[in-house]
N, C-alpha and C positions, 0 to 999 in steps of 0.2 A: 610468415605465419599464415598467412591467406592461400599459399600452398599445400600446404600438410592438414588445410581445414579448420585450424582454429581461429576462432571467432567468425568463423563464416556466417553468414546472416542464414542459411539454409539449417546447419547445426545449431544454432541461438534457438531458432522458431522449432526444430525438433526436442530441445532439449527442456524448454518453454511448455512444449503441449506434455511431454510425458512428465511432469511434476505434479505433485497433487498442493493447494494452497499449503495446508498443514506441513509439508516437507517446505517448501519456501518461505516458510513464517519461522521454521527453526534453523533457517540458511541466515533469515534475515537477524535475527537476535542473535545468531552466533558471532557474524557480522561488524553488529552494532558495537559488541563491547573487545572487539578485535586491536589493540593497539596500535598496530599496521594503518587502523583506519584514516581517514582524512578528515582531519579534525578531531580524531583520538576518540578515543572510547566515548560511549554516551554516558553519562552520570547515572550513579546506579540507582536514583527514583525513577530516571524515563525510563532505565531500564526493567525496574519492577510495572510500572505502569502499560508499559507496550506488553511485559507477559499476562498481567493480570487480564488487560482488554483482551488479547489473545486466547486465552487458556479460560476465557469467561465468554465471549461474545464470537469471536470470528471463526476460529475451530467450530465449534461447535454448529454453527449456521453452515458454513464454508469449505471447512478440512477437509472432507472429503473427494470435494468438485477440483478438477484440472484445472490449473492456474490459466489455461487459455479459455474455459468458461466461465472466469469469474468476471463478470461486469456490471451494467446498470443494472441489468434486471436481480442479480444477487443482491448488491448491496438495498434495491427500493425492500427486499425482502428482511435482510441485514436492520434496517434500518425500522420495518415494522415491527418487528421483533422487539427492538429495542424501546421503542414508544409504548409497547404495548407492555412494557417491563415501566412504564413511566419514569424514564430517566430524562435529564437533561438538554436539550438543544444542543450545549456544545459538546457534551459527553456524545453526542450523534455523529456533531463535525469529528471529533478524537477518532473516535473509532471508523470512520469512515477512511480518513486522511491515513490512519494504520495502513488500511486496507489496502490503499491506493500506493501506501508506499513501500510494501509487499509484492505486489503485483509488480511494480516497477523495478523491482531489484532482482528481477530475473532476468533484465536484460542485463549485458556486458557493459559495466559501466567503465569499463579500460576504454574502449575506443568511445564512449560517449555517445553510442550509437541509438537510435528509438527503432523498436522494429514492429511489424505488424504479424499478429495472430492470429491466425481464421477472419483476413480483413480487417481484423480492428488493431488500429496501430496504440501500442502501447508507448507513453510518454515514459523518458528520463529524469533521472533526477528527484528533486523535492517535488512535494506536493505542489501544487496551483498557487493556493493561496500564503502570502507572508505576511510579516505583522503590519505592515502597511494596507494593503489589500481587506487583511480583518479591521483593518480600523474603518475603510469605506464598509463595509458589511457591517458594524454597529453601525455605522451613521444614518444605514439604509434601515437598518431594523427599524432604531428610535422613531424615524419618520413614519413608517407601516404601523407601528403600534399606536403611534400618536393620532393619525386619520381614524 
């Protein structure tokens, strides 16, 4: 395969920069409720809720920008946006973590490969954090609010 150029890491990062977020956000929900997929379709609430956050907050901030320009400095904006809607702390992680796992499913996840885009190497897979992980982040909150 690495002969004829598929999955080459040069073809990944071209095929990466020429997508706009809004075409990989409709890659990624066509994706999620794919049978095929691994671990089966997503349940059609996360799937209403990933279009709703989608079709409500990221589009519209995002859709338009190169999925290899979307980064921190999008989402710190992404996310003022969002504060300034006065929504929720975790409705920020939600939508953020969407964000992050959009971005991330434009890599080839057949070879499980992470690639880097204009330098910035894009991670695989799930987001960062799991319920383990959020459970240290409440524990850290409770203490921050309690000082």
């Amino acid at each position: 395969m690495q002969a004829n150029g598929v999955n080459d890491r040069q073809a990944q990062e071209q095929s990466i920069n020429s997508l706009t977020f809004r075409q990989q956000a409709d890659r990624f929900l066509t994706a999620s409720i794919d049978p095929a997929r691994r671990g089966g379709p997503v349940a059609q609430a996360t799937y209403d809720f990933w279009r709703g956050a989608i079709d409500t907050w990221l589009n519209p901030h995002l859709g338009d920008l190169q999925l290899a320009d979307v980064g921190n400095a999008q989402a710190r904006k992404l996310i003022d946006a969002i504060r300034a809607a006065k929504r929720s702390d975790k409705t920020i992680v939600e939508y953020v973590s969407i964000m992050k796992s959009i971005v991330a499913s434009a890599v080839d996840s057949e070879e499980n490969n992470c690639s880097r885009v204009n330098g910035t190497t894009i991670s695989c897979g799930y987001p960062s954090w799991t319920k383990q992980s959020r459970g240290v982040q409440k524990s850290r909150t409770k203490k921050w609010r309690q000082s």
